[in-house]
C-alpha positions, 0 to 999 in steps of 0.5 A, a space after each residue: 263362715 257367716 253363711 254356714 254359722 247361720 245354717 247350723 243356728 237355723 238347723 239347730 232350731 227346726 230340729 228342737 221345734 218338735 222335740 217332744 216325746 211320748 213316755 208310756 206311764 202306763 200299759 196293757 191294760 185292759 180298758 179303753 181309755 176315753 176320759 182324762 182330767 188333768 188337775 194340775 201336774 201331779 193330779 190325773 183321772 181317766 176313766 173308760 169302759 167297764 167301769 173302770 177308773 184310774 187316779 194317780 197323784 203323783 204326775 202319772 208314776 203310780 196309778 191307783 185303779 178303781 172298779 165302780 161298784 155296780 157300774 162294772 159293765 159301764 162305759 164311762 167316756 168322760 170324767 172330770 176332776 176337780 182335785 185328788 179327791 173330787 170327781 164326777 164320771 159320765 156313762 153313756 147309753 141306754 141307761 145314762 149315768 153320771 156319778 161324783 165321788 168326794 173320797 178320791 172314788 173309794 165311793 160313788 153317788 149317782 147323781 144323775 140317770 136317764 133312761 130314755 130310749 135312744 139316750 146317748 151321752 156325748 161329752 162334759 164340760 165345766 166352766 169351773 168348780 160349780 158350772 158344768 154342761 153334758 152334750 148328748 146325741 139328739 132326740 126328737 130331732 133336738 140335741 140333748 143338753 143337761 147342765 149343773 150348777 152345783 158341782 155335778 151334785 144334781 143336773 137339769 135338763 134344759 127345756 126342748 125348745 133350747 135345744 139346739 136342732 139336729 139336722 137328719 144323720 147328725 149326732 156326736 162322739 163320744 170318743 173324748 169327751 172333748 166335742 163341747 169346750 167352754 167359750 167363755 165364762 158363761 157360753 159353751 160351743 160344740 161341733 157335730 158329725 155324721 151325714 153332717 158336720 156343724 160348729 153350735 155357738 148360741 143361734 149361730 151355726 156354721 157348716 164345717 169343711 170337714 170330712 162328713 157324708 157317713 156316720 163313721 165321719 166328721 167332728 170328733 173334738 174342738 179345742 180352744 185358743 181364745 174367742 176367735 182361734 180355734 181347731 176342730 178336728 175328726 176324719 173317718 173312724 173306719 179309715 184312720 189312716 186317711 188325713 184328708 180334710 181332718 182338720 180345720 181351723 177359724 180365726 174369726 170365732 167361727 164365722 169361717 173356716 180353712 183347712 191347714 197345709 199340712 194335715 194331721 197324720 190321720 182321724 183324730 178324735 181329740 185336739 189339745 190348746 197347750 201355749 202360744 202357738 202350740 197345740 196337740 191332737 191324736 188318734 187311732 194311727 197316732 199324735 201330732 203337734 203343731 206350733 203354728 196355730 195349726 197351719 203345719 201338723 207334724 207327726 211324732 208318734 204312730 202310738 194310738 191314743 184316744 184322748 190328750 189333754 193338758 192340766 188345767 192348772 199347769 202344764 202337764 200334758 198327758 194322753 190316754 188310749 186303749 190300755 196305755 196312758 202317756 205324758 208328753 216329754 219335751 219343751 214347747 
């Protein structure tokens, strides 16, 4: 009696370790999504391609969307939100853009244009309200690196000699807006893709054991934990189902990688810290959660999604995708 008491406890147990869910609040919708900002648990931005930008405010019930005018023909491939009326949006290539919106995105300001030949942005991050940093493709066998300390109000590019060097075939996607993350207060990290496949901290730069050797490989997203636990995951674009060497893992701030037991269920083009040992990551086949630091990944959803993220000031988790927004039910 012992024995079986024990087994139903035990039983009871794996089953409610991945008991989450994923509850559509938005589809059929004619964009596709690469840019989410969770504020906090009431307020999220998306943005994706032409030029279209999406708010709501009340947890992802409604949606308030938004053309940005002029940019209608834009790729904007990651947003930044700061509350429900202060946002800053990125467009990507040949002419690059960002804008900030202080009225809830009724209107736009350009704050920054680049129309460099070859220009190509990547990615944003932002330590907080003021400081903020872009990642784009290389140029001149540098990677390119604008930074803000205003709030995305104006943006300057930092010099050629600190930039970081790209190795030949080495580039970024664009497909998250989540392969540069901060570190700490003051430093950023970024990972790579393509012939190959690298981790950027400062002057220390790591091979990752990730899938790369073609430009439709490696790196696609990094996430977080502390300053010494971290994944990165990416794969093949053009081969979303194949799951081998899509994820890797450090413990020791980079230095060294491994690979988990159990992979995520394809290419995944975003990874998500949420708590304790729990983390979330997506793509075109489908998510996956892990709750043990990323050493198994379990699948619980084929629904594909390009982005998740969690709020920033709270725990609202909430993916997006082509046409279709979601939030993560359950406990963690």
């Amino acid at each position: 009696m012992k024995i079986t008491c024990c087994c139903f406890i035990i039983l009871l147990f794996a089953q409610n370790i991945y008991s989450q869910s994923i509850k559509i609040c938005a589809d059929s919708l004619h964009t596709s999504f690469r840019g989410l900002s969770v504020v906090n648990d009431k307020v999220v931005w998306v943005s994706g391609s032409n030029g279209t930008v999406g708010k709501s405010v009340d947890g992802g019930q409604t949606w308030d969307w938004m053309k940005v005018n002029h940019y209608e023909k834009t790729e904007f491939r990651d947003i930044e939100g700061f509350d429900e009326n202060t946002a800053v949006i990125m467009g990507v290539s040949d002419l690059a853009y960002i804008l900030r919106t202080t009225d809830g995105g009724k209107s736009w300001k350009l704050v920054y244009e680049n129309n460099t030949n070859g220009i190509f942005l990547d990615a944003m991050d932002f330590w907080n309200e003021m400081n903020g940093i872009v990642i784009g493709d290389p140029m001149n066998g540098r990677f390119f690196i604008t930074r803000t300390f205003d709030g995305g109000k104006s943006w300057q590019n930092i010099p050629d000699q600190q930039k970081p060097l790209a190795d030949s075939g080495e580039a970024c996607f664009a497909s998250s807006g989540t392969n540069i993350r901060q570190l700490n207060k003051s430093d950023a990290v970024f990972v790579s893709g393509g012939l190959k496949s690298r981790f950027f901290n400062g002057n220390r730069i790591t091979l990752l054991p990730i899938m790369s050797g073609k430009e439709s490989t490696g790196a696609n997203s990094i996430t977080i934990k502390n300053d010494k636990v971290m994944i990165v995951v990416g794969g093949d674009f053009l081969q979303k189902n194949i799951s081998d060497s899509n994820c890797v893992i450090t413990k020791d701030g980079g230095k060294s990688w491994f690979l988990p037991k159990i992979n995520p269920a394809g290419y995944r083009s975003c990874v998500e810290y949420l708590n304790k040992n729990y983390w979330i990551t997506c793509g075109l086949n489908g998510v996956d959660i892990t709750n043990n630091d990323g050493i198994t990944w379990k699948n619980i959803s084929t629904q594909s999604f390009n982005v998740c993220r969690k709020a920033k000031k709270g725990n609202a988790v909430f993916l997006a995708g082509n046409g279709t927004i979601a939030k993560l039910g359950g406990p963690l």
